[in-house]
C-alpha positions, 0 to 999 in steps of 0.5 A: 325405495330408491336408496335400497336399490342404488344399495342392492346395486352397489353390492352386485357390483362389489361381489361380481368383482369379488367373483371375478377376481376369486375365478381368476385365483381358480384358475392360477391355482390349477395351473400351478396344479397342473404344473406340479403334477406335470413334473412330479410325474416327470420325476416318478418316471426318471426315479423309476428308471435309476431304480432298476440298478437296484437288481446288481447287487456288486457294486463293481459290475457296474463297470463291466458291460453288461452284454459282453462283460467288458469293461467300456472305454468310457464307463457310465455313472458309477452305482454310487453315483446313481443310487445318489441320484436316486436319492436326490429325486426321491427327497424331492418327490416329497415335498412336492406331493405334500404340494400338490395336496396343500394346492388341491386343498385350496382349490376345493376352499376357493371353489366352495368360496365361488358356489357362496359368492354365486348364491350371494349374487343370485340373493341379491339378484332377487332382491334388486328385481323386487325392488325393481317391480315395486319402484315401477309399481310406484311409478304406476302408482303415481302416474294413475294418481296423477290421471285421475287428478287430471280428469278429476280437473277437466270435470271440475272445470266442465262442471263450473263452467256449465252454466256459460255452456248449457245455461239452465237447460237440463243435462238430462234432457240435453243428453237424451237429445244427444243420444236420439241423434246419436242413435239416428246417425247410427241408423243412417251409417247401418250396413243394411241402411247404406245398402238399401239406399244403395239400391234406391239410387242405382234404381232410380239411375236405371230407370233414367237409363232406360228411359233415355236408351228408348230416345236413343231407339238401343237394343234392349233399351225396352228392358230395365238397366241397370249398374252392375256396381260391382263389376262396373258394367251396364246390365239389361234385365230380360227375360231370359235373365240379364245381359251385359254391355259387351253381349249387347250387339256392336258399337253402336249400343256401346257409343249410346249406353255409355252416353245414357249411363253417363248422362244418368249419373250426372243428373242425379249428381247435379241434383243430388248437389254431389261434389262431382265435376260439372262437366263432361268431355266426348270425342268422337262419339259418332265414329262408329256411324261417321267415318273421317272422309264420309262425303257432306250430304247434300243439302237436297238429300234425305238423311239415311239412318247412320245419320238419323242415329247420329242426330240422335245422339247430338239431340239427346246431349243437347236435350240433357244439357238444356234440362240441367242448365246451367249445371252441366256443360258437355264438349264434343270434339267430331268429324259430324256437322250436322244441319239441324239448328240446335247442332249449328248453334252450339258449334264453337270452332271448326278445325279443318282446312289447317285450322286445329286446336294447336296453330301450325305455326306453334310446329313450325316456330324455331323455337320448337325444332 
């Protein structure tokens, strides 16, 4: 197969020279065509003027002007010397026209020889692309031989060293237990299946919500909360149909929602043993009822309800921290210094009086300026 293509080849080659040299032969042809024809033309047209001296029959009028029929003081060509002219040209006309046949002869064998060598390309062309298909046939042929003795080697294989794989279990049974598995991991990745798990989780996370939205004593928390999972949102369901986070009053339940939310999901987090941080960082989660220069109360004092919800919401992390211990620990950075004793004891540093997270002397060191 491959010595008939390389021939094909070969031959394509040898008669696309052939064209091209017998094209250049085409073309040198009509030139000289064109040339001959030019100047038989040229001739014609020189023949055809000398041929009007044929209307004086006197040769001798010839001398006289033919206006005023005077005689010139420098006469033209004599009629003789015209009429040899006229002759000589004629004779050439001749040969030259019999020329011009013979070339246009040879250039209608050449063009017929050009319309023969394409019709022996074209064949050839044909030819070579079927040989072409049919190598590649071949190849794919072979190709697919050889996957199958590949595999045909991989079951062998399998199927010798069965025995050190499986021992005297049977495939059947070993199969049947595949597919039961197979069939059951199905049926936990199903759409419906992880949806309906979905919807379990975010249920039980929101029934955690409004529980601890009641210990926060939160607008709507009477109501059942939930996670919009699609808009990212808090959500209580009402009566008078759902109202989300930004519609549940001022910042307060804003502060408080987003600690309830945050707490629900990393106790379900922890339980669940799910590959989330350990941890949790607030800043300033009582600002909206402390502000920065609000006065120490006095020991003697009664607390009033900015500082009574404040109190809650400290007693509330501890309470979370406290019940999921030791896997979860919550930091808290705020201006609140509360008396109570769970408070005080899980203060870790106060930074006040030029005490801060980052040292004065780390601004000040000439190494910074």
């Amino acid at each position: 197969m491959d010595d008939e293509r390389n021939r094909l080849q070969r031959e394509r080659l040898r008669l696309m020279r052939q064209y091209r040299d017998l094209k250049e032969e085409i073309n040198a042809a009509e030139e000289f065509e064109r040339e001959q024809l030019g100047f038989l033309e040229e001739a014609g047209l020189q023949a055809g003027r000398l041929a009007s001296i044929g209307v004086f029959p006197d040769k001798n009028v010839a001398q006289l002007c033919p206006v005023c029929l005077s005689k010139p003081q420098n006469p033209p060509p004599s009629f003789t010397d015209m009429a040899a002219l006229l002759d000589s040209l004629r004779s050439k006309l001749q040969p030259i026209q019999r020329q011009i046949t013979n070339v246009r002869e040879h250039i209608v064998r050449l063009h017929s020889r050009l319309a023969e060598l394409r019709h022996q390309i074209d064949q050839n062309w044909t030819l070579l692309s079927a040989a072409t298909a049919a190598r590649r046939a071949i190849a794919e042929q072979e190709d697919s031989y050889r996957q199958r003795s590949y595999v045909t080697g991989r079951i062998t294989l399998y199927l010798q060293s069965r025995q050190e794989l499986f021992g005297d279990e049977p495939l059947e049974e070993r199969f049947a237990a595949t597919k039961a598995r197979i069939a059951q991991l199905e049926g936990k990745l199903g759409k419906e299946a992880v949806e309906d798990k979905q919807a379990s989780i975010l249920n039980a996370i929101g029934a955690q919500m409004s529980q601890l939205g009641q210990e926060l004593n939160l607008e709507y928390s009477n109501s059942p909360l939930r996670i919009d999972i699609r808009r990212l949102n808090v959500v209580a369901d009402t009566y008078f149909g759902p109202v989300s986070l930004d519609k549940m009053g001022g910042g307060e339940n804003w502060v408080g929602y987003h600690l309830v939310t945050f707490a629900a999901l990393h106790s379900h987090f922890i339980h669940e043993k799910r590959p989330v941080p350990r941890f949790l960082m607030l800043d300033q989660p009582s600002q909206v009822y402390f502000p920065q220069d609000r006065p120490i109360r006095e020991e003697m004092e009664q607390p009033d309800e900015d500082e009574l919800a404040v109190a809650r919401i400290f007693r509330l992390l501890n309470d979370i921290v406290t019940r999921l211990a030791p896997g979860l620990q919550i930091i808290v950075t705020d201006h609140a210094d509360l008396r109570d004793e769970f408070f005080q004891t899980a203060v870790v540093e106060r930074w006040r009086k030029g005490k801060a997270l980052i040292p004065s002397s780390w601004v000040t060191s000439p190494e910074r300026q």
